[in-house]
C-alpha positions as a Markdown table, in Angstrom:
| # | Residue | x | y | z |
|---|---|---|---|---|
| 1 | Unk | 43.8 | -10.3 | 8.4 |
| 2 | Unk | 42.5 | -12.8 | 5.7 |
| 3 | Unk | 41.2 | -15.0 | 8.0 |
| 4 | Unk | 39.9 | -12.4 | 10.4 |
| 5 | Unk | 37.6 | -10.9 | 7.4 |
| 6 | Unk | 36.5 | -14.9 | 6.6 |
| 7 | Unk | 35.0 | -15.8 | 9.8 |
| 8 | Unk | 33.3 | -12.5 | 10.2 |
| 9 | Unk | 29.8 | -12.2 | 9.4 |
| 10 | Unk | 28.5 | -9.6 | 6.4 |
| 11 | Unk | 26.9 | -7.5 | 8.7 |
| 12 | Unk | 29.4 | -7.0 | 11.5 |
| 13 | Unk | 31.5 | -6.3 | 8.5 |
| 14 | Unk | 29.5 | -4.0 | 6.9 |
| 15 | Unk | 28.9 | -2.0 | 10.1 |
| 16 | Unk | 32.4 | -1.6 | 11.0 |
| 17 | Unk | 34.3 | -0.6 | 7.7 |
| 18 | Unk | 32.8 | 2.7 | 5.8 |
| 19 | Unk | 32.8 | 1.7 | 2.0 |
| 20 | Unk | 32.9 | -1.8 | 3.0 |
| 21 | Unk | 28.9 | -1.7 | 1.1 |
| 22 | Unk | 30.3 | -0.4 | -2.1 |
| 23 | Unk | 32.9 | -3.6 | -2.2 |
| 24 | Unk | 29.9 | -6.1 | -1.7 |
| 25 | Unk | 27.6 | -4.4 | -4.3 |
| 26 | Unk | 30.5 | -4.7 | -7.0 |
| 27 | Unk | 30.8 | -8.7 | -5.8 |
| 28 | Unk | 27.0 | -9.1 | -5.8 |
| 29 | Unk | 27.6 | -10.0 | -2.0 |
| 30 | Unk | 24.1 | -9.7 | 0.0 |
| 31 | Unk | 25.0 | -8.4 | 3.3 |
| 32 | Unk | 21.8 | -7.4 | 4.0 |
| 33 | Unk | 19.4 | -10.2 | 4.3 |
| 34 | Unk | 22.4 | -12.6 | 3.8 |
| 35 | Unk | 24.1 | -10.7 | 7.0 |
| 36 | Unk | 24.6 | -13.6 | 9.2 |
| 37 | Unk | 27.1 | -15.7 | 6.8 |
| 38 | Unk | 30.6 | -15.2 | 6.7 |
| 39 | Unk | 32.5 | -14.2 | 4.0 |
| 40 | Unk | 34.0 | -17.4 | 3.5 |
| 41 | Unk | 30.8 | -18.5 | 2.9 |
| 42 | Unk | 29.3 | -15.9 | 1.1 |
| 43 | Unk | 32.5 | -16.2 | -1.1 |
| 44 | Unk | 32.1 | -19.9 | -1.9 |
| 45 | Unk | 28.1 | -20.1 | -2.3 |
| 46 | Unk | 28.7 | -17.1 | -5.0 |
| 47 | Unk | 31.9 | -18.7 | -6.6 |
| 48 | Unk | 34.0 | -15.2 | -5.5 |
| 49 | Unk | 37.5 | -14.6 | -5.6 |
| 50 | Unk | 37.8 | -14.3 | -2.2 |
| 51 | Unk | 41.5 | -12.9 | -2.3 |
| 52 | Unk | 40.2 | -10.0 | -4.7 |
| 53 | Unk | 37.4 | -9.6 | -2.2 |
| 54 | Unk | 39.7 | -9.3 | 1.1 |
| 55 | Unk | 42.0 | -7.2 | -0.7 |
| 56 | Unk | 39.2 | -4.8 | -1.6 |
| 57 | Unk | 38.2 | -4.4 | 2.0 |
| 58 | Unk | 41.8 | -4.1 | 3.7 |
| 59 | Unk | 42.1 | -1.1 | 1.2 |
| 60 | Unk | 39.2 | 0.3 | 3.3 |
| 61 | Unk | 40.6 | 0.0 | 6.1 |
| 62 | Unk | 42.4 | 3.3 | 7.0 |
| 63 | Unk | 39.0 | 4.7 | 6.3 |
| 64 | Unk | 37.2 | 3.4 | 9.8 |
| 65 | Unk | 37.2 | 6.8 | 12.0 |
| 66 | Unk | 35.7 | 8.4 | 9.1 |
| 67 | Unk | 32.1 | 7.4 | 9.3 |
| 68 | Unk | 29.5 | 6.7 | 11.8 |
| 69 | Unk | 29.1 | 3.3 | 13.4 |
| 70 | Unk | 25.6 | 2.9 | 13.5 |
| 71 | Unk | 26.3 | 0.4 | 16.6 |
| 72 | Unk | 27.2 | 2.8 | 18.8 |
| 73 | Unk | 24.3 | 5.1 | 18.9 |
| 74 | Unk | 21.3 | 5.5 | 20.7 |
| 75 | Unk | 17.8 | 3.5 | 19.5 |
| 76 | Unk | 15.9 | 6.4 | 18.5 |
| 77 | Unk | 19.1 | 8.4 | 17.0 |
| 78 | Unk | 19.5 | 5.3 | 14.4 |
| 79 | Unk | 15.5 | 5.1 | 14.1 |
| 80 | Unk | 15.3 | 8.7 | 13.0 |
| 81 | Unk | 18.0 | 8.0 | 10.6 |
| 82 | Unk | 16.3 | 5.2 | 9.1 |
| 83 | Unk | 13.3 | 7.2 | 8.5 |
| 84 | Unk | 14.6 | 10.7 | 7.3 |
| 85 | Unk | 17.5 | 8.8 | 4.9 |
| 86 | Unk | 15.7 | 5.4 | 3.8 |
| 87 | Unk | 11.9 | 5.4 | 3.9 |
| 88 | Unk | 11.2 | 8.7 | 2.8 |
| 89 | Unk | 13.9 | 8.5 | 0.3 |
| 90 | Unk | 12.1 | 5.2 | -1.0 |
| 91 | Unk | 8.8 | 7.3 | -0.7 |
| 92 | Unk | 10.6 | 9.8 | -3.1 |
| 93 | Unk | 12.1 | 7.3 | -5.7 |
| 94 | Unk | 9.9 | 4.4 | -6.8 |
| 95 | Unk | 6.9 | 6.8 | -8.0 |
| 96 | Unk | 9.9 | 8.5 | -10.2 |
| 97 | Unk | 10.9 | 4.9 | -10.9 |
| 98 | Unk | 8.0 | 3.6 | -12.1 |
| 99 | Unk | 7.0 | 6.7 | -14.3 |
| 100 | Unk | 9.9 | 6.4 | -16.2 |
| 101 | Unk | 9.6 | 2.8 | -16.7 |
| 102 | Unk | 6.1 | 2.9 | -17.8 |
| 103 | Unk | 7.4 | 5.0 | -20.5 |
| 104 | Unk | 10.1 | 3.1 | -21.2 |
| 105 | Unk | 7.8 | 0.0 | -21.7 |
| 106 | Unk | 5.8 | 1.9 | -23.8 |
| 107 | Unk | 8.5 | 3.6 | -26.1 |
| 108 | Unk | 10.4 | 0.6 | -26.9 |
| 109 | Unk | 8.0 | -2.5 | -26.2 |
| 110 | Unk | 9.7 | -5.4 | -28.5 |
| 111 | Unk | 12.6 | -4.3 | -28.8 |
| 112 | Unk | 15.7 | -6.6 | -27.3 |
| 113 | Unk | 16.3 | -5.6 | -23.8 |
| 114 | Unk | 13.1 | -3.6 | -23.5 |
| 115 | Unk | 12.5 | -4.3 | -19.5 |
| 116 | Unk | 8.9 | -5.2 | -19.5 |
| 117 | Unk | 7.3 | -6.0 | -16.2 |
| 118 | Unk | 9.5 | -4.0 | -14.6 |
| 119 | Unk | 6.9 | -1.0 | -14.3 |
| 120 | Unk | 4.5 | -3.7 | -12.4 |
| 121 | Unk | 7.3 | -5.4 | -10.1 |
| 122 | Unk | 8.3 | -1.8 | -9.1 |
| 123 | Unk | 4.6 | -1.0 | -8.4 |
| 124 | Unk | 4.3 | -4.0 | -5.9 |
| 125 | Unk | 7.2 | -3.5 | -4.3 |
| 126 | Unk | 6.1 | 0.1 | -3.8 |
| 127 | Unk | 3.2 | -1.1 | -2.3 |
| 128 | Unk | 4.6 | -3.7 | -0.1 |
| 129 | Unk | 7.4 | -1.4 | 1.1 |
| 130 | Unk | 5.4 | 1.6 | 2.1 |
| 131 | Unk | 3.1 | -1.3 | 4.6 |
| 132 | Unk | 6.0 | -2.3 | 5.8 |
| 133 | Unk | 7.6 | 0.8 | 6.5 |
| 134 | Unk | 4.3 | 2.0 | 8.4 |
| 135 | Unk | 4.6 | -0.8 | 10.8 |
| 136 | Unk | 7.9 | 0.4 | 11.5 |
| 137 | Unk | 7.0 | 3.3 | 12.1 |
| 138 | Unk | 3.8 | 2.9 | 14.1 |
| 139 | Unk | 4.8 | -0.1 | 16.1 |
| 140 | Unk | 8.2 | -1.6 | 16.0 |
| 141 | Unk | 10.2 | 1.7 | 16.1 |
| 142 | Unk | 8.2 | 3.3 | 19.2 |
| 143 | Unk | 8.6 | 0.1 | 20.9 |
| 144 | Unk | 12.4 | -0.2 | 20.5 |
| 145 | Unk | 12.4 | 3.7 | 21.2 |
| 146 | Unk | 10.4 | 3.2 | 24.4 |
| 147 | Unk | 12.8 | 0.1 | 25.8 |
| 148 | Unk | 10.2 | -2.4 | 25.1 |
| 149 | Unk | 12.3 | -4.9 | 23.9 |
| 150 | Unk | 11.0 | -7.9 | 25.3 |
| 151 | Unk | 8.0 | -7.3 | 23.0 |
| 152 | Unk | 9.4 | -6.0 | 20.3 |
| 153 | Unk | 10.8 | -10.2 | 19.0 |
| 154 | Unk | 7.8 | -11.2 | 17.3 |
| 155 | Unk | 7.6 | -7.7 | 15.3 |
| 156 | Unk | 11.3 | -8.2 | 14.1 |
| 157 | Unk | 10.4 | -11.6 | 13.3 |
| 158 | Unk | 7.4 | -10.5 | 11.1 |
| 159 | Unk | 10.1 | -7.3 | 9.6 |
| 160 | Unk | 13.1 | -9.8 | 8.9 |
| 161 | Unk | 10.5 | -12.3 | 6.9 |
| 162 | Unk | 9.4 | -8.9 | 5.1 |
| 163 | Unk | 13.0 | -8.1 | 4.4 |
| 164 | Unk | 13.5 | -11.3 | 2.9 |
| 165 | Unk | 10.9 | -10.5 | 0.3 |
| 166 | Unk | 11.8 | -7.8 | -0.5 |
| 167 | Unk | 15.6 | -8.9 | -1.0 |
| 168 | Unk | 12.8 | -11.2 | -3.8 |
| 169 | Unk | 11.6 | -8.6 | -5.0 |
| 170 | Unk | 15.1 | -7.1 | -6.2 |
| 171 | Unk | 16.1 | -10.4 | -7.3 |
| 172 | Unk | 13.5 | -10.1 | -10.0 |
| 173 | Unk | 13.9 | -6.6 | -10.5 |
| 174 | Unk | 17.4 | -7.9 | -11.5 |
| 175 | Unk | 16.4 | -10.3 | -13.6 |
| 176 | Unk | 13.9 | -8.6 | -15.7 |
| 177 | Unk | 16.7 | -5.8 | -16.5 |
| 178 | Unk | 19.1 | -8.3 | -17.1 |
| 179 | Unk | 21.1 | -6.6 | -13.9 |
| 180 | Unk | 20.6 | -2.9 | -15.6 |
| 181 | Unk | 22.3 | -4.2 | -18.6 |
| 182 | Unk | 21.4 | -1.0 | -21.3 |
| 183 | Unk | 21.1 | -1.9 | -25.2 |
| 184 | Unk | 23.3 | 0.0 | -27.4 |
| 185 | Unk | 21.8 | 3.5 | -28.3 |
| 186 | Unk | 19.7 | 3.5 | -24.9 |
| 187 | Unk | 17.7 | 6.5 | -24.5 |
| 188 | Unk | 18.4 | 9.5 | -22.1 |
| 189 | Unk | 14.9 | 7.9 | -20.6 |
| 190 | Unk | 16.2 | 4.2 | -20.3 |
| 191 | Unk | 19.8 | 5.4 | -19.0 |
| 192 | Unk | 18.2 | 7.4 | -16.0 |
| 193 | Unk | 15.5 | 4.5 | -15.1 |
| 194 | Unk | 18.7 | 2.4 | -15.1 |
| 195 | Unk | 20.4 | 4.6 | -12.7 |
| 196 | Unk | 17.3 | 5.2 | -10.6 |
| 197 | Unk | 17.3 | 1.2 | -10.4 |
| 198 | Unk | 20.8 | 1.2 | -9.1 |
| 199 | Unk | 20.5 | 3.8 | -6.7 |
| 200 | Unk | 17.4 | 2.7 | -5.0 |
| 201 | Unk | 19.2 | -1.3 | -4.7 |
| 202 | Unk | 22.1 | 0.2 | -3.1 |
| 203 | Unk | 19.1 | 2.3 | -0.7 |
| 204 | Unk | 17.7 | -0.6 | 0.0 |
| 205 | Unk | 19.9 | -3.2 | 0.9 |
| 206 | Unk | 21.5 | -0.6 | 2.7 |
| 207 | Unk | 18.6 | 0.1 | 4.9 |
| 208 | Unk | 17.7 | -3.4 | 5.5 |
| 209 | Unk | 21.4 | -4.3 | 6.7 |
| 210 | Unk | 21.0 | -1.3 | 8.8 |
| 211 | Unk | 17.7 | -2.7 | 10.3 |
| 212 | Unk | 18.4 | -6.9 | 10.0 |
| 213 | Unk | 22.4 | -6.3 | 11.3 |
| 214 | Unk | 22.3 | -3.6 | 13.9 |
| 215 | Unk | 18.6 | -2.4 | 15.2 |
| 216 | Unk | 17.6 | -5.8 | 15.5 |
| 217 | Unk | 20.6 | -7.5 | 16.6 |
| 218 | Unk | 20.1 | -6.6 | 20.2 |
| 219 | Unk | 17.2 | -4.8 | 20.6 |
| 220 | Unk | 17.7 | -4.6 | 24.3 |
| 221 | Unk | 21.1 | -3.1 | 24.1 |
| 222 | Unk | 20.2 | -0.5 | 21.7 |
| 223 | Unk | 16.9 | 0.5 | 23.6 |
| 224 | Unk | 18.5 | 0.8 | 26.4 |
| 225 | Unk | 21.1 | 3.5 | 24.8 |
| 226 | Unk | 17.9 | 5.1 | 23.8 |
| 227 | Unk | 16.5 | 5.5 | 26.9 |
| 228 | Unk | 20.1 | 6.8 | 28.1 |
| 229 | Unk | 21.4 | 8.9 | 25.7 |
């Protein structure tokens, strides 16, 4: 079983074992935009214990006919679940976000761990999610929807490059919170922005695997179950 999980990629991984996301956040494993490595190799460019790692996922295990496998459905069921959980959730969230960092920068600028920047990085990425999202929405997703695959490669192209930036974008998101690392005697104000941080990474990535591992994986396949189901 080991070496089953090692030569899998991230993504089939994550698609096929519910929880299996939750193990690769607490490992710092990108599945999303990292998707196509195996573990093995995920495991040895991040210096993992890949024996912790595997046993984390075979605990998972008796867990697979409990959740949806996103691989099985129809285009336009998995596009409408894209869009009502993960873009307008985003839509929702970074606004919040970036109120309460604002005031976060502005309450305790100077002192150690104050997370300044962050109010800005969140604004651009804010920006540059919500263009992206509308060219899902407007072009990519009808074409997938509609069976146009054969025109849809260029598109996921231009979407997977986007993806990549943004999986940037979090990096430094990271790094200017010292990975949500709170002070001692953190406000009620720092400790939700914090957690708002958190939640929206694991949104994210989550989304993006969804997209990068399974929509665009075989967009003629999946369109196909559209235009079927």
């Amino acid at each position: 079983m080991e070496a089953t999980y090692l030569d899998r990629s991230l993504g089939d991984i994550a698609s096929g074992v519910p929880g299996v996301t939750r193990v690769f956040h607490d490992f710092g494993i990108d599945y999303c935009c990292s998707g196509a490595m195996t573990l093995a190799e995920a495991a040895h460019a991040g210096m993992l214990d890949v024996t912790a790692v595997v046993a984390r996922l075979r605990a998972l295990e008796g867990n697979v006919a409990d959740a949806r496998d996103w691989r099985t459905v129809p285009a336009a069921e998995l596009i409408d679940h894209l869009v009502n959980r993960y873009h307008e959730r985003h839509r929702e969230q970074l606004p919040e976000l970036i109120r309460l960092s604002l005031r976060v920068e502005m309450v305790h600028a100077g002192k150690p761990g104050c997370p300044t920047g962050l109010a800005h990085a969140l604004e651009n990425l804010m920006h540059e999610l919500e263009t992206h999202m509308l060219k899902e929405e407007r072009v990519l997703f009808p074409m997938l929807s509609q069976g146009m695959h054969e025109q849809a490669g260029a598109p996921i192209t231009v979407m997977r490059m986007e993806h990549d930036h943004h999986g940037e974008s979090l990096d430094t998101i990271m790094q200017i919170t010292d990975d949500l690392t709170l002070p001692d005697g953190a406000c009620n104000t720092w400790r939700a922005l914090y957690t708002g941080v958190q939640e929206f990474k694991e949104d994210l990535m989550d989304h993006i695997h969804l997209e990068n591992n399974v929509l665009f994986v075989n967009p003629s396949q999946v369109a196909q179950g559209a235009l079927h189901g």
